[in-house]
N, C-alpha and C positions, 0 to 999 in steps of 0.2 A: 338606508333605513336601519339596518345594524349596526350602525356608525354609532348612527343616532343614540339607541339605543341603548347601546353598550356605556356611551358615552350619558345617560340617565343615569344609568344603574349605577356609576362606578360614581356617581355625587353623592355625598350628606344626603341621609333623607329630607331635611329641608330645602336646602339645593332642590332638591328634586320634585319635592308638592310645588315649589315656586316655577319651576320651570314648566313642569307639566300643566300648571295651571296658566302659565304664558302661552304655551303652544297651542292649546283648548281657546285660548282670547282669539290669537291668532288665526284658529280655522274658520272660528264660528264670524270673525269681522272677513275672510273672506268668501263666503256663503252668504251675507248680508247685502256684500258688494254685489256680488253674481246675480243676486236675485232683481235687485232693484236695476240693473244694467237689461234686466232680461224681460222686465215691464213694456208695456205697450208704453208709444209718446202718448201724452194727455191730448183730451178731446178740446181742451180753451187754449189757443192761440195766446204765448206770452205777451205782458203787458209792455210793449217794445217802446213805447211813448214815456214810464214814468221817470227815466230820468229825465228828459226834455222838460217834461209840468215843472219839477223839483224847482231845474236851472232858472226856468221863467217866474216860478212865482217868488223864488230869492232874488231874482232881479227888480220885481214888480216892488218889492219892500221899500228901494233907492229911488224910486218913483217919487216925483210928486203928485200929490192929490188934485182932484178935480180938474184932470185933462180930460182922452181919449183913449180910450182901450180900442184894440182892434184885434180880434178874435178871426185866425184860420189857420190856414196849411201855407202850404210851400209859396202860393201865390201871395201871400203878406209876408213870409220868414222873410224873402229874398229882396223884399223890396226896401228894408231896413225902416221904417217909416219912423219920425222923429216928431213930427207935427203935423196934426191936421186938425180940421173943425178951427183953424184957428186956436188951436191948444195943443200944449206940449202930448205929446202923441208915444203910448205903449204896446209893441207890437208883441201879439201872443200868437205866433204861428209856430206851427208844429211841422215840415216837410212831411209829406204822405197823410198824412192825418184824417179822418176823416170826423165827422161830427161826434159823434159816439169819443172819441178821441178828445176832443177839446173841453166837452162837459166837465169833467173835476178840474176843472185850471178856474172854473168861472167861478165858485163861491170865495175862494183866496184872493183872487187875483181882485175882485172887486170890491172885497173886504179892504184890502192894501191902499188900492188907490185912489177909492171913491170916484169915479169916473162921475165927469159930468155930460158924457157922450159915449156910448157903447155900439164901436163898427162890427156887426156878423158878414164874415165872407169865407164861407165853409160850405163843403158841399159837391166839389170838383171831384176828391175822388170816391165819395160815397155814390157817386154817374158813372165813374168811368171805363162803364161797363156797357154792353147791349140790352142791360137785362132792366128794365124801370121797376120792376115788381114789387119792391123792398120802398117804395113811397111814403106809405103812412108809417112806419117803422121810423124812417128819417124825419119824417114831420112830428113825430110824438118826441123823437131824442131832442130834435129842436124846441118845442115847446117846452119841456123839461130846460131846457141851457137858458132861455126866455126867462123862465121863472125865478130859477137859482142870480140871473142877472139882473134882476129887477128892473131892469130898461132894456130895449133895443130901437137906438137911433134909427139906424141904417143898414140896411142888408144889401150886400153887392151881392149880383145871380154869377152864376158859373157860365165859361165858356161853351160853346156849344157846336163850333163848325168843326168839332173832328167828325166826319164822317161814320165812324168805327161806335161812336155811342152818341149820334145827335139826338136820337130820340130819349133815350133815358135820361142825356142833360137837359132836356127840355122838359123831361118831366117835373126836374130835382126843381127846375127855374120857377114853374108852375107851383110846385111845390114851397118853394122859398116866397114866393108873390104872397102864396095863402097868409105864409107865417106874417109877413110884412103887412097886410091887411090885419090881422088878430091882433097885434100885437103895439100900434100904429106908428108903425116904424115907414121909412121910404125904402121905396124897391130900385137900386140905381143898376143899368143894364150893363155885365162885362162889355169892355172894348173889344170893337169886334178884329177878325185874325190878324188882321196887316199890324195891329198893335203886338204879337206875340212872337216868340221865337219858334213855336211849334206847334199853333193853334188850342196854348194852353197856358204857355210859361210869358210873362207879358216881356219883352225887350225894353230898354230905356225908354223910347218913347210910349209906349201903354204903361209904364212907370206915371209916369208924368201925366197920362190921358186919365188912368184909375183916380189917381190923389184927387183932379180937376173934376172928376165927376162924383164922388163921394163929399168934397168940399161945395161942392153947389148944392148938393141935398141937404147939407149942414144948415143952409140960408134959410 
């Protein structure tokens, strides 16, 4: 600190207002840092989905119009979907996603492509839990995605033989039914496990069984 100091004193006094007034920037940006590092983390869970929305709806732009949109999570990402309904087919799944999740994707996304079919199949991991309680919460966010989409074709229900939350996904399913009824959309029932690779994630062949049973609701 005498170093320091000495080394002040022995500058121009402009040197010197400049410096001092450097060193003053210097403490006070690292008291600003300190503080803010010493904050509690925020009570809202980061928004870990919006680059995923961005990538899809810059994608949805190269779309053609008046196909099928198909709206979920991991159980549409992975399935690559290219056509269904008999029409060129836009797949807007999000991995982990749950409904609350997918809503801002739907006013762009249907703006872009003018869909002449809109598939909902969301809902697996807003269940996938033991706890059903949060029901109408998911039936109100869905009705809100309903609205902003101005159509829903088809709603596929969520899996429901993992033991660990069959009763919550039977609520979500019950719940999805309601939507499907309001809205008059078809209610087509997930394939059941021997289609899955873990009583959630469908294998090639529930690939193949989902497409064939959302394509028959099309009819």
């Amino acid at each position: 600190m005498y170093r320091l100091w000495h080394s002040l004193v022995a500058q121009p006094a402009g040197n010197r207002a400049a410096f001092a007034l450097g060193l003053a920037a210097g403490v006070v940006g690292a008291i600003v840092i300190m503080l803010i590092a010493s904050q509690p983390p925020s009570r809202h869970r980061p928004d870990r989905f919006q680059r995923q929305r961005e990538i899809i709806v810059f994608r949805a732009a190269d779309m053609p119009q008046h196909g099928t949109i198909v709206l979920g999570d991991s159980i549409v990402e992975r399935q690559r979907i290219t056509e269904l309904c008999g029409l060129p087919a836009f797949s807007a799944g999000i991995s982990g996603a749950e409904g609350a999740d997918i809503t801002p994707l739907v006013e762009p996304v249907v703006a872009l492509t003018k869909p002449a079919r809109v598939v909902l199949a969301i809902g697996a991991n807003d269940f996938n839990s033991d706890d059903p309680t949060h029901v109408a919460e998911f039936e109100a966010e869905m009705t809100r995605l309903a609205a902003d989409a101005g159509r829903i074709d088809i709603i596929v229900g969520i899996p429901t033989e993992k033991p660990a939350y069959a009763v919550s996904a039977n609520a979500g399913n019950e719940a999805l039914r309601r939507l499907a009824m309001n809205v008059g959309a078809a209610f087509v029932e997930f394939p059941e496990a021997r289609f899955t690779r873990d009583g959630l994630h469908l294998n090639a062949d529930g690939r193949s069984e989902w497409r064939r049973r959302v394509d028959a609701a099309c009819r």
